[in-house]
C-alpha positions, 0 to 999 in steps of 0.5 A, a space after each residue: 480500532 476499526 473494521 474492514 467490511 469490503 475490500 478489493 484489489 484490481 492488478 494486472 494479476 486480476 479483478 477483485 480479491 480472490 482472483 489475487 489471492 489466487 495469483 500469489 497462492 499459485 505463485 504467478 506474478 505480474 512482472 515482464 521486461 517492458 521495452 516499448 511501453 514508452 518513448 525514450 525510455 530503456 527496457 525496465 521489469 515491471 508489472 503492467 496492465 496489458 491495456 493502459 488504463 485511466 485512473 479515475 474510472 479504474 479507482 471508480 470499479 475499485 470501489 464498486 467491488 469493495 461497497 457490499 451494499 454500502 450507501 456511499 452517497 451517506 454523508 457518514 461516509 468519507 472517501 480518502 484517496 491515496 496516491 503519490 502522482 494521482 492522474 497526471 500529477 493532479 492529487 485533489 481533481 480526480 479525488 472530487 469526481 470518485 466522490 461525486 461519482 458516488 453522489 458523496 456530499 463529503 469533501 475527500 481526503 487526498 494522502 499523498 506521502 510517497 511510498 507510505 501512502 497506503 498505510 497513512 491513508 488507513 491511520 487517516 482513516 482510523 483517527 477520523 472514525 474513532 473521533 466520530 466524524 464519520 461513520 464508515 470510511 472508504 480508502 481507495 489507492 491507486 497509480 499507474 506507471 508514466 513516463 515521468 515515473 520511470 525515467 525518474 527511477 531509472 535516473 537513480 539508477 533504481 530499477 532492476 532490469 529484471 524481477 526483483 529480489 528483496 533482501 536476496 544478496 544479490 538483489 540490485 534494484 526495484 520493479 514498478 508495478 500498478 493497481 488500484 485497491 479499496 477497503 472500507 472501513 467502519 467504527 462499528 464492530 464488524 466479524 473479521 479482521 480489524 485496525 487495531 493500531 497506527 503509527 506514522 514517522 519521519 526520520 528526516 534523514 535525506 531526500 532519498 536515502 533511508 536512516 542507515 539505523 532505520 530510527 524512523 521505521 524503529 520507532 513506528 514499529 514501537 508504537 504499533 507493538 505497544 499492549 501487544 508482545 512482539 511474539 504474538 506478531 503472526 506476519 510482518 508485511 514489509 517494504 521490501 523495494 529490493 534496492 540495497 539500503 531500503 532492505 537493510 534499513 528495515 532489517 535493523 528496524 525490525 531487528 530492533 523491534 523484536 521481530 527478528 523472528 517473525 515471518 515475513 511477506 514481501 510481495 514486490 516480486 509479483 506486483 511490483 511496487 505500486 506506489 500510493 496502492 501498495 500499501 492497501 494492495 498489500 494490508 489485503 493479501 496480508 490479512 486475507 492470506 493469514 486469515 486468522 492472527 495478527 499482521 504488521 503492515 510497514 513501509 518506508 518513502 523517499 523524505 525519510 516518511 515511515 508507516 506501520 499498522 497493526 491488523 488482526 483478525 479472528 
């Protein structure tokens, strides 16, 4: 297992961690109808900093928030970047200059599997510490919302034109959202909460669409259960992109796995869906929320990708 030892979360909701915690504890939300963000594109709901921002210098503050004194110039240090776009569709570049940045002499990691990145980035991070190639490891996830994106969302007829609903009845669609998150993780017991397990699946059901038995994110949820009863599960962190067969596909994962039962947090209907930072976005609010238990995190991409962790603090 590993540790967490700093983290961060910079959303148009706020700076740092606490100032997100704030925003979910008094139930604001960051999502607002957009109609003249970018040229030729419809209106769409999504949570949006009011001043557009760069990517690298944003992922730069990320970290600085989450470092507590950490010397991330240390060659036991490794950065790992998750994204699905990077800047501008460029993944390996912006990796290289947070890095250099930081006077790191490591080359980075870039994990860029769709909507799972997030939770993958943290596995990456788990294997490599635990087969002690280094000694601490700093995730940083991070997209902003371009014109690219949205169109392509909107041309599957994705969107939801305003807050979305997860697994309401009448949901109908998906928000985007943008941020960018750090944890730092360490192989060294640390107080707090911890990385306990990770699974990463792929149900190579269909470019797009999810497996309608949610096979995938089933076995994902197996393997994160494992030495752990599915009762002792304080909080499952779902999807929940709200768009109809994402919500049903992880309902009968979850049902299947034994988790039928278990609290749930779904927080797209106030930071929208972030994309490569969702996953780290969310790990946070989960374990920072709970404070206290043990916490699943999953998701689910386009590719038929799957990811789950298992996190617990005391």
């Amino acid at each position: 297992m590993i540790y967490c030892i700093g983290h961060s979360i910079i959303s148009p909701l706020g700076e740092g961690t606490q100032a997100n915690v704030n925003a979910v504890q008094e139930g604001k939300s960051g999502l607002k109808v957009h109609s003249s963000r970018f040229a030729d594109v419809e209106p769409f709901c999504a949570s949006l900093f009011d001043t557009p921002q760069t990517f690298v210098p944003l992922c730069i503050r990320s970290v600085e928030l989450a470092l507590n004194g950490l010397d991330a110039s240390s060659e036991e240090v490794l950065f790992i970047l998750s994204t699905t776009k990077g800047d501008q569709l460029d993944l390996l570049t912006p990796a290289q200059t947070i890095a250099r940045h930081f006077g790191n002499p490591n080359p980075p990691i870039v994990v860029s599997n769709a909507c799972t990145s997030g939770v993958c980035a943290q596995i990456t991070a788990k294997r490599l510490l635990e087969a002690g190639l280094y000694r601490y490891a700093v995730v940083v996830g991070c997209d902003l919302q371009t014109r690219f994106i949205v169109s392509g969302f909107q041309a599957f007829k994705a969107l939801s034109p305003e807050p979305c609903k997860p697994f309401s009845p009448d949901r109908n669609g998906l928000n985007l959202g943008e941020a960018a998150a750090t944890i730092i993780y360490t192989s060294e017991p640390h107080e707090g909460w911890r990385l306990e397990a990770g699974s990463i699946h792929n149900d190579a059901n269909h470019l797009s669409a999810p497996s309608r038995t949610g096979e995938g994110l089933f076995l994902c949820l197996q393997d994160v259960l494992r030495e752990t009863d599915p009762d002792s599960i304080d909080l499952l962190g779902v999807h929940g992109t709200a768009t109809l067969y994402n919500d049903a596909m992880e309902k009968i994962a979850i049902e299947r796995a034994g988790l039928a039962n278990v609290p749930i947090s779904a927080l797209k209907p106030i930071f929208g869906h972030t994309m490569g930072a969702a996953g780290i976005v969310e790990t946070i609010l989960g374990m920072e929320l709970l404070q206290w238990g043990t916490f699943i995190k999953m998701l689910s991409g386009f590719g038929g990708v799957n990811a789950a962790i298992r996190l617990r603090c005391e």
